[in-house]
TORKOL-4160 file (C-alpha; in steps of 0.2 Angstrom, whole numbers, padded with zeros to 4 digits, m for minus):
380
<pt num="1" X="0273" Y="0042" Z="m0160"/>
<pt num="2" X="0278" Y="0026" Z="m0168"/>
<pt num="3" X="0295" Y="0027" Z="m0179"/>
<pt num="4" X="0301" Y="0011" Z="m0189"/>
<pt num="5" X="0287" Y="0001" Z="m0179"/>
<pt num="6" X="0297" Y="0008" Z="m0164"/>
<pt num="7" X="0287" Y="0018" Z="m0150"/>
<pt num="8" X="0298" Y="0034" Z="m0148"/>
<pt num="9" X="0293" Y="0049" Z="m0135"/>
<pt num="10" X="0297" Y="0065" Z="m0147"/>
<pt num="11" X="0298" Y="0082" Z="m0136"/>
<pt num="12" X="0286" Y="0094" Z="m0141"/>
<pt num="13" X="0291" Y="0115" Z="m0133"/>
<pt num="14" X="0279" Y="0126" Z="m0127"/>
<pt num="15" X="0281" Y="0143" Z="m0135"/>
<pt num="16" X="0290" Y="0158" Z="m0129"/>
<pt num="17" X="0291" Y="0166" Z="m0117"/>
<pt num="18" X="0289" Y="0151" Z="m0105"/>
<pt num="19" X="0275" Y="0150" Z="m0096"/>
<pt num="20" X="0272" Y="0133" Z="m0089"/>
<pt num="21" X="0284" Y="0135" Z="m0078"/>
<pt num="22" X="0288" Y="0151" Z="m0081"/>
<pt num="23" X="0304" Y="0161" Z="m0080"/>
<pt num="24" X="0310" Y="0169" Z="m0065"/>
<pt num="25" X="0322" Y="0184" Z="m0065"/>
<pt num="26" X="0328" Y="0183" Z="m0047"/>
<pt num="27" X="0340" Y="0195" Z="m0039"/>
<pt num="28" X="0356" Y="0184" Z="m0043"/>
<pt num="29" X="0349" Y="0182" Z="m0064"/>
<pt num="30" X="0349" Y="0202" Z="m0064"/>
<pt num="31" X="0365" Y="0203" Z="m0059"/>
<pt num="32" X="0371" Y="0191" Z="m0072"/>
<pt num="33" X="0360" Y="0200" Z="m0085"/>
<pt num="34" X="0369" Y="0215" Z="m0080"/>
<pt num="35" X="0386" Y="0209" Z="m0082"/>
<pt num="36" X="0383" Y="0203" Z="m0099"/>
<pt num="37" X="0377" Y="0219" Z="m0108"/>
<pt num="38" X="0390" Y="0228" Z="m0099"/>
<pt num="39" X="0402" Y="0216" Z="m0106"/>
<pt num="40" X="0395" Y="0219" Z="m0122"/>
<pt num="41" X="0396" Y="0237" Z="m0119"/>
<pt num="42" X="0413" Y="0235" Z="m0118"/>
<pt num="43" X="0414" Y="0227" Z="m0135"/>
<pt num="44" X="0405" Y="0239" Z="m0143"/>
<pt num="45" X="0417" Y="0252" Z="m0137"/>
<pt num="46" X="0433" Y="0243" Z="m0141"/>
<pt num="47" X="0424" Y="0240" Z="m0160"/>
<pt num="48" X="0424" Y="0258" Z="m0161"/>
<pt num="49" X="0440" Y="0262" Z="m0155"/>
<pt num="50" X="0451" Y="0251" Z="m0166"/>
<pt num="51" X="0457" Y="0259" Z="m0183"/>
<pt num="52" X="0451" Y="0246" Z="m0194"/>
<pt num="53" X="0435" Y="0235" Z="m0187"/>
<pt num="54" X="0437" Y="0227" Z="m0203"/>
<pt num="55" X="0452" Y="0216" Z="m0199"/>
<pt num="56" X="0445" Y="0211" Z="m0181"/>
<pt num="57" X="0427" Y="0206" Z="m0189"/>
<pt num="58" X="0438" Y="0198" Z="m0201"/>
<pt num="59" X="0447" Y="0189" Z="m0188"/>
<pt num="60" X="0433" Y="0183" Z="m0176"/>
<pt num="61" X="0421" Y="0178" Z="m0191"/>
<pt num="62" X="0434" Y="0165" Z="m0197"/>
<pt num="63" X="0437" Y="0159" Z="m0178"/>
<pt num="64" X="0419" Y="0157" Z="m0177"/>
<pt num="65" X="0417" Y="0147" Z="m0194"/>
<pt num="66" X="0431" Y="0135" Z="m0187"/>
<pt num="67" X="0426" Y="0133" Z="m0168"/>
<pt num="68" X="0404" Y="0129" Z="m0174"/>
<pt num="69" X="0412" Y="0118" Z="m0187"/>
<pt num="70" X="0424" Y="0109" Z="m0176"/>
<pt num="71" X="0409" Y="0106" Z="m0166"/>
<pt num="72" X="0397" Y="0098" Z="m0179"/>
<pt num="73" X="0416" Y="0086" Z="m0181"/>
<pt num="74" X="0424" Y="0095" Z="m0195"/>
<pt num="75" X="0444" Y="0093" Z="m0195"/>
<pt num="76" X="0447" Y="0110" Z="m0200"/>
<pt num="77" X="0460" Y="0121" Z="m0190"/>
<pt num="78" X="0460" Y="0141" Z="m0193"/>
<pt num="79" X="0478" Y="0139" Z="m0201"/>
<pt num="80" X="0468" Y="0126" Z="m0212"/>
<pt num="81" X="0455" Y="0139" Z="m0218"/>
<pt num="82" X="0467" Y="0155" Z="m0220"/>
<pt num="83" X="0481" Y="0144" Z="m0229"/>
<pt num="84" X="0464" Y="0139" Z="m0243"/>
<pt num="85" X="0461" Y="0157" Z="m0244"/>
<pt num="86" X="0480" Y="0162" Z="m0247"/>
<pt num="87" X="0483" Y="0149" Z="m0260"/>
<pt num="88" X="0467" Y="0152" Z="m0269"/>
<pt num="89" X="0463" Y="0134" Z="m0274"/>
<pt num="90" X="0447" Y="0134" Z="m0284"/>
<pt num="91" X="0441" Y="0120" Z="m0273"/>
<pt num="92" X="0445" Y="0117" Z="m0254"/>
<pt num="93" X="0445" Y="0100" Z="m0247"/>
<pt num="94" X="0429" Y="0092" Z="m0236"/>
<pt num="95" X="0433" Y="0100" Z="m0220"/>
<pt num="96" X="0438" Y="0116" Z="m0225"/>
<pt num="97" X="0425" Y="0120" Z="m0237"/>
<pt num="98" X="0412" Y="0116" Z="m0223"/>
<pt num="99" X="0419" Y="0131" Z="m0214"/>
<pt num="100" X="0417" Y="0142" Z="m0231"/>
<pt num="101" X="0401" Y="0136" Z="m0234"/>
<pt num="102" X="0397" Y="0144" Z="m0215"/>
<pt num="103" X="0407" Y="0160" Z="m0218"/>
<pt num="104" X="0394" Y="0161" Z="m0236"/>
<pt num="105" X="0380" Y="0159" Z="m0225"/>
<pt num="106" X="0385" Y="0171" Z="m0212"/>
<pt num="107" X="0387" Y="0185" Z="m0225"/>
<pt num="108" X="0372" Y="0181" Z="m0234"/>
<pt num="109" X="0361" Y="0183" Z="m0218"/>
<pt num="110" X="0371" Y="0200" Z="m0213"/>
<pt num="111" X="0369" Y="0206" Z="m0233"/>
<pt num="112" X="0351" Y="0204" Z="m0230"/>
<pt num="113" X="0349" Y="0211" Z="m0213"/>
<pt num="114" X="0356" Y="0227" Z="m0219"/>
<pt num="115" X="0351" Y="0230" Z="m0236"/>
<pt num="116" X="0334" Y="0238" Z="m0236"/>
<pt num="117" X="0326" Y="0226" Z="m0250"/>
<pt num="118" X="0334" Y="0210" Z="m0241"/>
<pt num="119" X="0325" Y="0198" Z="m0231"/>
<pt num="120" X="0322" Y="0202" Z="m0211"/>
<pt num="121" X="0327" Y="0189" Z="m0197"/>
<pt num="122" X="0315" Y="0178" Z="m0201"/>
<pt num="123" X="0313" Y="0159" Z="m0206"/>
<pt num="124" X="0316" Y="0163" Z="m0224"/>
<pt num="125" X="0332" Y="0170" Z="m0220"/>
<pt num="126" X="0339" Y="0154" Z="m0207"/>
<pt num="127" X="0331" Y="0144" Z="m0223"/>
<pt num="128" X="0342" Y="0155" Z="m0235"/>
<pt num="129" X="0356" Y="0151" Z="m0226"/>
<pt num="130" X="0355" Y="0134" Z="m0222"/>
<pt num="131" X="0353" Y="0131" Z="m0241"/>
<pt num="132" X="0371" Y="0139" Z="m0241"/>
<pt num="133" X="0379" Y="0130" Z="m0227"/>
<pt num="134" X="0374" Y="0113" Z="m0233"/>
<pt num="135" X="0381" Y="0116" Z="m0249"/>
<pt num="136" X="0389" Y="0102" Z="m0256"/>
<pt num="137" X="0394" Y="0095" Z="m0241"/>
<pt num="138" X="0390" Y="0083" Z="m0227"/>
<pt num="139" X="0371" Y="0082" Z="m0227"/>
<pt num="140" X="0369" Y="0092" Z="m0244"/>
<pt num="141" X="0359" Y="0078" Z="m0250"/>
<pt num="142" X="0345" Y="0082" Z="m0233"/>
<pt num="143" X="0337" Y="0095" Z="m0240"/>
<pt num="144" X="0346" Y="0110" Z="m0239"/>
<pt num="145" X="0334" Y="0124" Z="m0234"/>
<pt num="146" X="0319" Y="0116" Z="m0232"/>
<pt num="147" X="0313" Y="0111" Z="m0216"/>
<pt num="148" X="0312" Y="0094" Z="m0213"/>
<pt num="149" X="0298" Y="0080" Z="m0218"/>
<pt num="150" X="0304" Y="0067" Z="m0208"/>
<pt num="151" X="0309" Y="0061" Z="m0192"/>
<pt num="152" X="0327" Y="0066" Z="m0184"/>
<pt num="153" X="0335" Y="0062" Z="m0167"/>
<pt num="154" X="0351" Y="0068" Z="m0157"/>
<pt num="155" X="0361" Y="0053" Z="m0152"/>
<pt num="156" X="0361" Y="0033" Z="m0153"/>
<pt num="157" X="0356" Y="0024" Z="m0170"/>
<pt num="158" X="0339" Y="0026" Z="m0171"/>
<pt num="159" X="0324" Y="0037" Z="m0164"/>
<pt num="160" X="0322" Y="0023" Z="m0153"/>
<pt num="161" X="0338" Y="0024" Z="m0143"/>
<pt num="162" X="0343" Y="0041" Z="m0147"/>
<pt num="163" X="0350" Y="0054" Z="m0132"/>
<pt num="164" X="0336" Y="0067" Z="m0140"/>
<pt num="165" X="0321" Y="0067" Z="m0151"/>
<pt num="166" X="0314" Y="0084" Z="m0157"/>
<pt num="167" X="0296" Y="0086" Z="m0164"/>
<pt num="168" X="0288" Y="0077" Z="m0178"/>
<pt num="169" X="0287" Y="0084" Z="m0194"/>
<pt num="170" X="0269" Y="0089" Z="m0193"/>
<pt num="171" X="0272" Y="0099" Z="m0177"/>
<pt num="172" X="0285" Y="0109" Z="m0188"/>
<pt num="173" X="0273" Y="0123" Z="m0194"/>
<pt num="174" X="0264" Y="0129" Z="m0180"/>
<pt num="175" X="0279" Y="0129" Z="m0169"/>
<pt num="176" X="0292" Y="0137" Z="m0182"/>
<pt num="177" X="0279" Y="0149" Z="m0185"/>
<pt num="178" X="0277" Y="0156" Z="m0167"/>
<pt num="179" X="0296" Y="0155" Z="m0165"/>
<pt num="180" X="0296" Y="0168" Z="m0180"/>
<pt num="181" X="0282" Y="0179" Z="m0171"/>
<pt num="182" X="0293" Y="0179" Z="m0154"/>
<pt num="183" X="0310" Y="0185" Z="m0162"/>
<pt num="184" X="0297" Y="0199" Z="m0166"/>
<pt num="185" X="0286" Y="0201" Z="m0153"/>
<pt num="186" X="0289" Y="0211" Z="m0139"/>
<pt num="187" X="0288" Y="0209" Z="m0122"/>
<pt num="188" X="0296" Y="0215" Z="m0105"/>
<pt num="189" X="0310" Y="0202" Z="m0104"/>
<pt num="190" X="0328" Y="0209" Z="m0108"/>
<pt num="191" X="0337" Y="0206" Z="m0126"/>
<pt num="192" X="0351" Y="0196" Z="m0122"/>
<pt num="193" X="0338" Y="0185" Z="m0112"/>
<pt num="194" X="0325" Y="0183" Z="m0127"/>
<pt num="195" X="0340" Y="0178" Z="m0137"/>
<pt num="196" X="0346" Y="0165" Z="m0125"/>
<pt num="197" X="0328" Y="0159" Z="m0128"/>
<pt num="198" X="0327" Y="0160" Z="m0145"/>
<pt num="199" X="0342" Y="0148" Z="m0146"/>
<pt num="200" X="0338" Y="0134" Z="m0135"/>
<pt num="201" X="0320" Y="0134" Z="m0142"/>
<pt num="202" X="0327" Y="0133" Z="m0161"/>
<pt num="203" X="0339" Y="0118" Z="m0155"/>
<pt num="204" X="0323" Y="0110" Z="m0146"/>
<pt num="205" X="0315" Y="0113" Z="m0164"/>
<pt num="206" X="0329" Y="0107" Z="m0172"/>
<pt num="207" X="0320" Y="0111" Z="m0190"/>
<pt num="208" X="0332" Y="0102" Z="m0201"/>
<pt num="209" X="0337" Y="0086" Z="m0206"/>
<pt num="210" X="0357" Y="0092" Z="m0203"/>
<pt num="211" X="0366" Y="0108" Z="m0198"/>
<pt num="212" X="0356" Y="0112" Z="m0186"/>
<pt num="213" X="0368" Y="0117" Z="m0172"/>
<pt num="214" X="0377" Y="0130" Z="m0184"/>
<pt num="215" X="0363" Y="0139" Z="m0188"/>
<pt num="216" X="0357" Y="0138" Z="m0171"/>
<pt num="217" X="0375" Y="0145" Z="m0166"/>
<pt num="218" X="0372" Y="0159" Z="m0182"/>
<pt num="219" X="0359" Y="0164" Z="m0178"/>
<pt num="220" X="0363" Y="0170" Z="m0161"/>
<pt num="221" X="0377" Y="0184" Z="m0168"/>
<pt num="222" X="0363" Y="0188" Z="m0179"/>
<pt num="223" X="0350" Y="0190" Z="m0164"/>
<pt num="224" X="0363" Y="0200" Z="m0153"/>
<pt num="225" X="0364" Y="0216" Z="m0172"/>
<pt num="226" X="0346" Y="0213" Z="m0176"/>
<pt num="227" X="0340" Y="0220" Z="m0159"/>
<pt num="228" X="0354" Y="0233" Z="m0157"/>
<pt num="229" X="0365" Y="0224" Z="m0144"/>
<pt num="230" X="0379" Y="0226" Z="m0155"/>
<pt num="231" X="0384" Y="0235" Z="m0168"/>
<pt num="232" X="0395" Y="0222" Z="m0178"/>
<pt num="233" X="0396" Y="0205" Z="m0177"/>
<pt num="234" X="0410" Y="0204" Z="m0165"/>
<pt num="235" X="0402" Y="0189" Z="m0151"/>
<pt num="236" X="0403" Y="0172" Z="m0155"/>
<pt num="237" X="0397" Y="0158" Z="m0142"/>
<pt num="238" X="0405" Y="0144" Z="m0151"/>
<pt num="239" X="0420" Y="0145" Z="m0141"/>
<pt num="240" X="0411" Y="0145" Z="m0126"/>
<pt num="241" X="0399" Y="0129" Z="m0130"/>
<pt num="242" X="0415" Y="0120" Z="m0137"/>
<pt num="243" X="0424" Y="0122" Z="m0120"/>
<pt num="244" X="0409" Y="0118" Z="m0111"/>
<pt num="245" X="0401" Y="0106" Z="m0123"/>
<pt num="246" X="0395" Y="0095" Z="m0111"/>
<pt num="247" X="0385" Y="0107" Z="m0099"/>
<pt num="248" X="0380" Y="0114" Z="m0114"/>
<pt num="249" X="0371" Y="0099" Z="m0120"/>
<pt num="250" X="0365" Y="0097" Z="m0099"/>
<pt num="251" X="0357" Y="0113" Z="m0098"/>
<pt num="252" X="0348" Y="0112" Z="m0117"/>
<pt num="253" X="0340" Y="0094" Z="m0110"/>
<pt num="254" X="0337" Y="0101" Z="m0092"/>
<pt num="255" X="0325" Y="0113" Z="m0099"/>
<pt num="256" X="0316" Y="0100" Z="m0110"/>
<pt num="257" X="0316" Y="0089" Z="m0095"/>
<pt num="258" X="0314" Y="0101" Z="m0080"/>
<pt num="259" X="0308" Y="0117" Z="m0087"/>
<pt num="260" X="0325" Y="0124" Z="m0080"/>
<pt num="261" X="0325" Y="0140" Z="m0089"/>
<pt num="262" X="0334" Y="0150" Z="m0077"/>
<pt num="263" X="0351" Y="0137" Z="m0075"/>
<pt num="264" X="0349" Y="0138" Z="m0096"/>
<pt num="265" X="0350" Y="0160" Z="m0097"/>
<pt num="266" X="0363" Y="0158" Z="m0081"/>
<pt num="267" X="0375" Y="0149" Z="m0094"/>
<pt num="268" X="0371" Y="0157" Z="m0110"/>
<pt num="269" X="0372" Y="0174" Z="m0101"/>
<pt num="270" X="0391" Y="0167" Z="m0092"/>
<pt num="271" X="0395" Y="0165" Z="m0111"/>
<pt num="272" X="0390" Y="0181" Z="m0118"/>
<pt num="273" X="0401" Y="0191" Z="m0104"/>
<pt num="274" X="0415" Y="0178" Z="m0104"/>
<pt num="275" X="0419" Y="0179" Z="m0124"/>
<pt num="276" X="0413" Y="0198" Z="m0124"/>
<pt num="277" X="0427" Y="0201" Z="m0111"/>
<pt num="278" X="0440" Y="0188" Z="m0122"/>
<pt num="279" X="0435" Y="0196" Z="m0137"/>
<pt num="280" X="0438" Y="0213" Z="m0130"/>
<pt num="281" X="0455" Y="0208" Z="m0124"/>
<pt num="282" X="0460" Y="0201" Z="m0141"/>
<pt num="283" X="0458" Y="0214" Z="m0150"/>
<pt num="284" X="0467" Y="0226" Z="m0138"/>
<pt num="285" X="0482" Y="0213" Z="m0142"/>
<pt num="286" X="0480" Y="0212" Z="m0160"/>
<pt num="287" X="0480" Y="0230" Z="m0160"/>
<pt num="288" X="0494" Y="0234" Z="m0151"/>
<pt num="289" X="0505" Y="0219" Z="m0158"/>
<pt num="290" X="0500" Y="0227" Z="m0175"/>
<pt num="291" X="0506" Y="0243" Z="m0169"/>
<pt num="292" X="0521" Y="0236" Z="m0164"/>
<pt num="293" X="0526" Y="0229" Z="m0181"/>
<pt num="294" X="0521" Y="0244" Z="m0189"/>
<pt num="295" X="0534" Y="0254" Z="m0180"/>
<pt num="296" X="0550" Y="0241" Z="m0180"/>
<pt num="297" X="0544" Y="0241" Z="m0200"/>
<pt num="298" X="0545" Y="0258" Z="m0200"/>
<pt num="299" X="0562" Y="0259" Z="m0193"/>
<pt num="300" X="0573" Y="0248" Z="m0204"/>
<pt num="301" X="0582" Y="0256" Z="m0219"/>
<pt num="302" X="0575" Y="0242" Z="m0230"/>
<pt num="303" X="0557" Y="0247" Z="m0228"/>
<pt num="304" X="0547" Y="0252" Z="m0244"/>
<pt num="305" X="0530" Y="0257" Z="m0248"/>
<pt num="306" X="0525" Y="0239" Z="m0257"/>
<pt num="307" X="0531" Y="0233" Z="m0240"/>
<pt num="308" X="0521" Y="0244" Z="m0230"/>
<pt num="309" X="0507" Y="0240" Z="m0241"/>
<pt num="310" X="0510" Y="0222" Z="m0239"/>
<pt num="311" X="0511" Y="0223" Z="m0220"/>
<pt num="312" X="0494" Y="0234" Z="m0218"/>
<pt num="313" X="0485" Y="0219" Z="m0226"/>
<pt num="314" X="0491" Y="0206" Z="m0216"/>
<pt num="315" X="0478" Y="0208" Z="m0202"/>
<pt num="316" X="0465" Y="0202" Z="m0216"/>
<pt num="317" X="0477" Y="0190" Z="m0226"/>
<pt num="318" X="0489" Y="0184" Z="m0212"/>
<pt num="319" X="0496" Y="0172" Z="m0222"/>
<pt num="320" X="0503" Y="0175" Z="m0241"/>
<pt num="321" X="0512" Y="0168" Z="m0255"/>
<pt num="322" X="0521" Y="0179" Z="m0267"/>
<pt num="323" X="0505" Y="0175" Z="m0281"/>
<pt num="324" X="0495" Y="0181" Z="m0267"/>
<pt num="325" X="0505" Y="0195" Z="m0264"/>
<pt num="326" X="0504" Y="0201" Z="m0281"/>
<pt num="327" X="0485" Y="0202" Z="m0282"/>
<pt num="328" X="0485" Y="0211" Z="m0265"/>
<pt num="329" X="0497" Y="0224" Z="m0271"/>
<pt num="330" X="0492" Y="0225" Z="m0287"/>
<pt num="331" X="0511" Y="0224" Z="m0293"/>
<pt num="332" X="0524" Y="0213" Z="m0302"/>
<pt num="333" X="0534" Y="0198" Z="m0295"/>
<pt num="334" X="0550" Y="0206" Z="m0291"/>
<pt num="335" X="0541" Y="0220" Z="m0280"/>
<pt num="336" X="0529" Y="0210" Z="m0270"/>
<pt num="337" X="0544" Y="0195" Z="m0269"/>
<pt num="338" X="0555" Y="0211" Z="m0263"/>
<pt num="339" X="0542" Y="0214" Z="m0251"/>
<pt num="340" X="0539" Y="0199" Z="m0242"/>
<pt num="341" X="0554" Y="0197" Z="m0240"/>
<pt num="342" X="0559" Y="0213" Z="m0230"/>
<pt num="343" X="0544" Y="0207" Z="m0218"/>
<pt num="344" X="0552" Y="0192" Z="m0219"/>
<pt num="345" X="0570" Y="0198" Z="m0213"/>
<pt num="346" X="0563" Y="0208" Z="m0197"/>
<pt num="347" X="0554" Y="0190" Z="m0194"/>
<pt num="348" X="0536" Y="0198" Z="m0195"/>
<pt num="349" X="0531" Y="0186" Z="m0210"/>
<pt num="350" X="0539" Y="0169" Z="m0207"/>
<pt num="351" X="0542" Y="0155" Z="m0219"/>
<pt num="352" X="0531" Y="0140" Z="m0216"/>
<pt num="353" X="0532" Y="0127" Z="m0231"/>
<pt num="354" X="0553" Y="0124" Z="m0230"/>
<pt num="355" X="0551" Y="0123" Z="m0249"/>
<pt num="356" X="0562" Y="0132" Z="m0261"/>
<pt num="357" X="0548" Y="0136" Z="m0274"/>
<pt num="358" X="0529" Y="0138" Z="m0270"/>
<pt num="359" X="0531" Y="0145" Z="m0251"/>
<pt num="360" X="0520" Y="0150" Z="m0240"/>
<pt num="361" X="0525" Y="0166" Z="m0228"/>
<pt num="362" X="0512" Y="0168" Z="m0210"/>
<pt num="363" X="0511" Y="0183" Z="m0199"/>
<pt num="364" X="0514" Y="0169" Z="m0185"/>
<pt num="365" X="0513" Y="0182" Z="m0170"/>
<pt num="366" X="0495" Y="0188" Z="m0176"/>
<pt num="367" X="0489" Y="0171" Z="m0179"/>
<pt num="368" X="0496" Y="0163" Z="m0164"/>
<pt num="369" X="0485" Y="0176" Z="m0156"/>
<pt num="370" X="0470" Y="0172" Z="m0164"/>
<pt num="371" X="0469" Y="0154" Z="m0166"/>
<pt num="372" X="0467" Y="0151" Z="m0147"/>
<pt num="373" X="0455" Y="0139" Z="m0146"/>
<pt num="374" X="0450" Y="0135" Z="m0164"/>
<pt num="375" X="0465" Y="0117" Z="m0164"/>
<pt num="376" X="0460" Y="0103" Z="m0167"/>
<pt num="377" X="0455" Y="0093" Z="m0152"/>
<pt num="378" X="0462" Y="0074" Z="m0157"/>
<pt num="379" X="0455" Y="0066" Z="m0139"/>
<pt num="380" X="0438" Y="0066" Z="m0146"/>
């Protein structure tokens, strides 16, 4: 393939499943097969058991938005994210409207999936949702939602040099439209296993001009509800790949290069049982740290009902101001001013702004819990 008079070697997949070499389930790939849907098991059970899956799908959706778009470069913590939403600015700033445009995308592609006149997991839907995540935003002038007619690379300045080369354009069809057929098809080879495939084969695709990585990312929470793995969005691999970026990036290219297949489910599969078993354990903390507030709420003479009220929605509004407040509850100044501050006095919601007018009040214990991982990392 020539590019800008340049000869490049673009990689061209195979379709799934792999077949040239093909992929070999050994004895020690079971076991790791096995420990991941446990894992998941185990998530699934803990959804259930918590009183309110809304707040923890709540929680790990944001942390997911933030961690995918930290990876793409976007400087934009969770605190970032949840202080936009409590303030309700009508427009956020560069960063953190990257990370909204991710959590519209998300929603629209779950929306679909479970209304019964919305669109299947399919390329219309990743197309859909691309349109959305690109929105007025870095890359919104690259087509948002088509797939690309050009040439992209991965690395370096040029085709020439780059790290990476997917497919030329005119490859595009006949290879998106047998990695739609194989998120359909079926065959002998374990879920969670077709899903690390899927991934890997969309980010050696890479169908977009930008934002690829997110949607490839997206699209594995919406793999893992689609075939019935779980039954909320509750696993994100974004923390994972962010961590291990870099042997992240080495088994993806081992594949292309090596047909390694087996070292790139080995990861993906360490991933899915590693965040499952995190994801289980944060939401036992949240739960009982939750709990915990409850009762010492519950036990001072100040309490009151707007304060009660105030403190049950926390979990899905963690930071507030009093014009926050008085939308949640539905109420007047003086009762929802009254009620932060009774959190405020038992040191529940904590003051973050030092300002005498126009403050901002975090349930620091719940986030301090939930941001792990999502800061900013300032070495790269």
């Amino acid at each position: 393939m020539t590019v800008g008079g340049e000869k490049v070697d673009a990689f061209v997949p195979l379709d799934l499943p792999p077949g040239r070499p093909a992929l070999v389930i050994d004895a020690k790939l079971e076991r790791r097969i096995g420990q991941a849907e446990q894992a998941l098991v185990r998530l699934d059970l803990a959804g259930e058991m918590v009183p309110s899956l809304d707040w923890f799908i709540y929680a790990f959706v944001r942390k997911e938005a933030v961690i995918s778009s930290q990876i793409e470069g976007t400087q934009a913590s969770l605190v970032d994210l949840l202080a936009f939403e409590a303030e309700d600015q009508p427009q956020p700033n560069a960063d953190v409207e990257e990370v909204t445009n991710y959590l519209d995308a998300l929603a629209y592609a779950r929306g679909q999936l479970a209304s019964k006149r919305g669109l299947p997991l399919s390329l219309r839907l990743l197309n859909e949702a691309h349109k959305r995540l690109m929105r007025g935003v870095r890359g919104g002038s690259k087509q948002p939602g088509e797939i690309r007619r050009s040439q992209n690379w991965i690395g370096g300045s040029r085709p020439g040099n780059a790290v990476y080369v997917p497919p030329p354009s005119e490859k595009l069809p006949q290879l998106l439209s047998s990695f739609e057929k194989y998120i359909h098809a079926d065959d002998r080879l374990p879920k969670l296993v077709r899903a690390g495939l899927l991934h890997a084969q969309f980010e050696t695709i890479h169908p977009y001009l930008d934002g690829n990585g997110r949607i490839g990312r997206l699209m594995i929470a919406l793999l893992l509800e689609h075939c019935g793995l779980l039954k909320a969005p509750l696993l994100y691999l974004s923390l994972f790949f962010k961590r291990h970026r870099e042997e992240y990036y080495r088994r993806l290219n081992l594949v292309r290069l090596e047909g390694d297949w087996e070292g790139w489910i080995d990861f993906f599969l360490d991933g899915v049982g590693t965040i499952a078993d995190e994801a289980v354990a944060s939401a036992r903390e949240l739960f009982n740290l939750v709990s915990t507030d409850r009762t010492r709420l519950l036990g001072v003479e100040s309490a009151s009902v707007s304060a009660l009220r105030l403190f049950e929605r926390l979990p899905r509004h963690p930071i507030v101001t009093v014009a926050s407040a008085i939308k949640l509850l539905e109420t007047s100044k003086p009762t929802a001013t009254r009620a932060i501050e009774v959190l405020a006095e038992i040191r529940i919601l904590v003051e973050t702004t030092g300002k005498k007018r126009d403050r901002s009040f975090a349930y620091r214990a719940y986030m301090e819990r939930l941001r792990t991982g999502t800061e900013l990392d300032i070495s790269r």
